[in-house]
C-alpha positions, 0 to 999 in steps of 0.5 A: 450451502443452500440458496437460504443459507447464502441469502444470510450469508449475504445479509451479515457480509453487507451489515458488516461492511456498513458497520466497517465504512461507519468505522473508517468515518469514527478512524478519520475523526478520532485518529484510531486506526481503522484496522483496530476497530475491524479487528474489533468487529470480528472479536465482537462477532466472535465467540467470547463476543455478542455474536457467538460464533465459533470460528478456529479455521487458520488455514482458512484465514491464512489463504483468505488473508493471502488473496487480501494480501496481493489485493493490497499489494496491487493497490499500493503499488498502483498509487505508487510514484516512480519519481519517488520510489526511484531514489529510494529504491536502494535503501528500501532493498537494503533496508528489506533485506538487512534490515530484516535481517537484524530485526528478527536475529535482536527481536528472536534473542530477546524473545528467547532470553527475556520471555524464555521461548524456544528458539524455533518459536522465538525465531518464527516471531521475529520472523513474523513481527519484523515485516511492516504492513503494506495496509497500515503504511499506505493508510498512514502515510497518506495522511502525513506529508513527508518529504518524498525520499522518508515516503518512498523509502518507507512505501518500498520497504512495505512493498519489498519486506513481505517477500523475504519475511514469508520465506524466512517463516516458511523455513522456520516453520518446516517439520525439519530444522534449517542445515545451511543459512546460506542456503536459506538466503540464496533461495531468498534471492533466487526467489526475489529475482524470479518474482522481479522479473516476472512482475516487471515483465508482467506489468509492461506488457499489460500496460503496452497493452491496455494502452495501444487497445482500445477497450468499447466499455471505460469500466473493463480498464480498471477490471483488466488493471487488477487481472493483471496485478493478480495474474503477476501474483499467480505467475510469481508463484508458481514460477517458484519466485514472490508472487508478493514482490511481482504483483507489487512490481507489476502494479507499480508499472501499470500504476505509473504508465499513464493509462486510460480512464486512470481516476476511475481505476484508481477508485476501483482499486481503492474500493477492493483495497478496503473490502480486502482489508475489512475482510482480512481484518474481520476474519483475523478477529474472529479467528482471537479467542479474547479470554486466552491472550492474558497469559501472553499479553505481557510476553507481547508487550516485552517483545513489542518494546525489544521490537520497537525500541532496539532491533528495528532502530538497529535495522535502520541505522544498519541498513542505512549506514551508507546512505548520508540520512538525517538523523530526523529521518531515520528517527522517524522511519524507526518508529514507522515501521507499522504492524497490521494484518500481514503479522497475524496473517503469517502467524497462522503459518506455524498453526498450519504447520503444526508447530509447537507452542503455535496458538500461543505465537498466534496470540502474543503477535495478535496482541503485539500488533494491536497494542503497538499500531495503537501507540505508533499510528496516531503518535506518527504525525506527531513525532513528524511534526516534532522532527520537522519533516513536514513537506506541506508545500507545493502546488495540488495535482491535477486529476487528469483522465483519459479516454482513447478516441481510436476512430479518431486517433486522438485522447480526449483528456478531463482536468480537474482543477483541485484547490490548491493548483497554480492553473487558477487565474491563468487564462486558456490562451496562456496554457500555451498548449502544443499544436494539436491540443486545444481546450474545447469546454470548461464546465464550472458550477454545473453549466458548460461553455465553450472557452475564449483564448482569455477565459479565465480558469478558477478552482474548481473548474473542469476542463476538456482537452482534445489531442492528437496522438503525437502531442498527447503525452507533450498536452499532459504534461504542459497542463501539470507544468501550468498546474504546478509553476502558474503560467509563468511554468516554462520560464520557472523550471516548472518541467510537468513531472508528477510532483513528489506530494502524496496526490490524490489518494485515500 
């Protein structure tokens, strides 16, 4: 590649990332998925589309789609609330695993009996279309307000399900048959066991790191957050575990560490997470020939409703048989089980591998995932709405960040306060902060003051808070209390925890 070839290399990447951030504006007002309208870019570009480009690299796409894959992982999980996803975390692992389970066995017979392919490759599409998409439920999610058991469940099982399904493909993919499928689960398990283990691990020592070492730029915390969640990845990998499971662990762990400089992290990591995305997206439409999914787009369809209609209800309900659930809520987790990026990405695996009948497999879970994200996004807030799961109320969050002051063996401490917050007309002197914190100056309207004990705080207002080492944490967590329960926080019950809302995300 010559210095001329980069420099237009260069100029399409940025024309094509502005066109994708003029598409998420076009997603938010229509209710259009925005992965749709990327992949829409890259048929566009392709070459049955206005860019002619000819582009038939799966193995390419397959390790490109990887890195955008533990890049989402590592952004999902750093958005991730321990409150929520604790309670859930049982029915998601089983969910994950038998849910999965069922899935692919009713998906792949009604693939092999209804649209008459072979078992392997009926086996490999079950395997491929039964994974939800971290990407599509985070996005989704985001913008629905669920109770926080339907939330965590569902954002667990996005995390969790890539691991087993990559295995499951990997195996039916071989050149040879699979002998024993207790051999295939056990290695299943081993794998989840050694990528756990590694991410955790992984992620506490990052964070009892980053926050006992105070770093001379606030821009290295988000850069040293991300080295880590890959790092988690690489080191899951190559210990022959999930590098998915780990990286999406370890994220989970940073995310909920209490860091410093977390907002700015957060928008670093929001910002990768949609370059990752686009790019994914874009490189997975290229790689479509448009004019050869009409022989498989009704193969798509059948398989799409098996999918969505019968084997995952089926998943759901058998997997969360020992949970007492609401049949409200497992209706909704049927029909939120959200295809995206992670589908095509797996079925370039049998293209890889040399399988046969791949490009068609390639083409029937590309039109799958297109034709049925279209249908479950934007009905998702609906059919909540009809099953009254709404969860609207609560207090707003406070944005808290935080900056060590290590000379001084203090934090410096920047509160938002959002609308929607209960600190609104409560007084400094009523925060009630403990001995060693104080609020030094509140910045409202663009001017800054220092405040008087019975100045009142208003939306919108910006406050800065000094503490001490010791009372930290104890100064944190009295601000949320006061931001959830008012000022009469103490006496209500209000405990300073990070609500079960979806905060402050994309």
């Amino acid at each position: 590649m010559t210095v001329h070839d980069l420099n237009q290399l260069l100029l399409i990447c940025s024309l094509v990332l502005l066109v994708a951030v003029a598409a998420v504006r076009i997603s938010s007002r229509s209710g259009l998925p925005s992965l749709l309208l990327y992949l829409g870019i890259g048929v566009a570009m392709g070459q049955d589309g206005v860019g002619n480009l000819s582009f038939n690299n799966a193995e390419l796409t397959q390790v490109i789609g990887y890195a955008a894959l533990v890049v989402i992982l590592a952004e999902g999980g750093l958005g991730t609330k321990w409150k929520e996803i604790r309670p859930a975390l049982p029915a998601a692992a089983v969910l994950s695993l038998a849910g999965i389970a069922v899935s692919v066995g009713v998906t792949a017979a009604g693939a092999h009996y209804l649209v008459g392919l072979e078992w392997r490759q009926a086996l490999i599409i079950g395997a491929v279309v039964s994974s939800t998409d971290a990407a599509a439920v985070f996005s989704v999610l985001r913008k629905v307000p669920l109770p926080s058991r339907v939330t965590g469940i569902l954002e667990a099982e996005s995390g969790f399900n890539d691991a087993p399904v990559v295995i499951l493909v990997v195996a039916f993919s071989a050149a040879g048959p699979v002998e024993h499928w207790y051999i295939l689960v056990a290695e299943i398990a081993l794998e989840l066991a050694i990528g756990a283990a590694i991410g955790i691990a992984v992620g506490w020592l990052g964070a009892y790191g980053l926050r006992h070492v105070a770093l001379p730029a606030s821009g290295l915390y988000p850069i040293a957050v991300m080295a880590i969640a890959v790092a988690a990845y690489a080191a899951g990998a190559m210990a022959h575990g999930s590098g998915f499971l780990a990286v999406y662990l370890a994220s989970m762990v940073l995310g909920n560490a209490k860091l410093p400089h977390w907002p700015a992290t957060r928008g670093f990591a929001e910002g990768l997470g949609w370059i990752a995305q686009i790019g994914m997206f874009v490189l997975l439409g290229l790689l479509v020939t448009p004019h050869d999914l009409l022989d498989d787009t009704w193969p798509a369809i059948i398989i799409g409703l098996i999918l969505t209609m019968v084997a995952r209800p089926l998943g759901v309900i058998a997997s969360l048989l020992p949970f007492r659930m609401p049949w409200q809520e497992k209706a909704l987790m049927s029909w939120a089980g959200l295809r995206g990026a992670v589908p095509i990405i797996l079925a370039t695996i049998p293209m890889v591998n040399g399988v046969d009948d791949s490009q068609r497999i390639f083409n029937i879970v590309f039109v799958l995932v297109v034709v049925y994200t279209l249908i479950q996004g934007p009905t998702l807030p609906w059919l909540a709405k009809k099953l009254r799961l709404g969860d609207s109320s609560g207090a707003a969050d406070l944005g808290i960040e935080s900056a060590p002051l290590e000379r001084l063996r203090g934090h410096l401490l920047s509160v938002g306060i959002p609308k929607g917050s209960r600190m609104h007309g409560v007084e400094v002197g009523e925060l009630r902060m403990p001995a060693g914190a104080a609020v030094t100056l509140v910045v409202r309207d663009g001017e800054s003051f220092v405040p008087q004990p019975t100045t009142v705080l208003q939306r919108g207002d910006e406050l800065l808070v000094v503490a001490t080492d010791p009372v930290r944490d104890a100064a944190e967590k009295r601000l949320r209390a006061v931001g959830q329960g008012g000022k009469l926080a103490g006496w209500l019950g209000t405990a300073g925890q990070r609500p079960e809302g979806r905060g402050n995300r994309r």
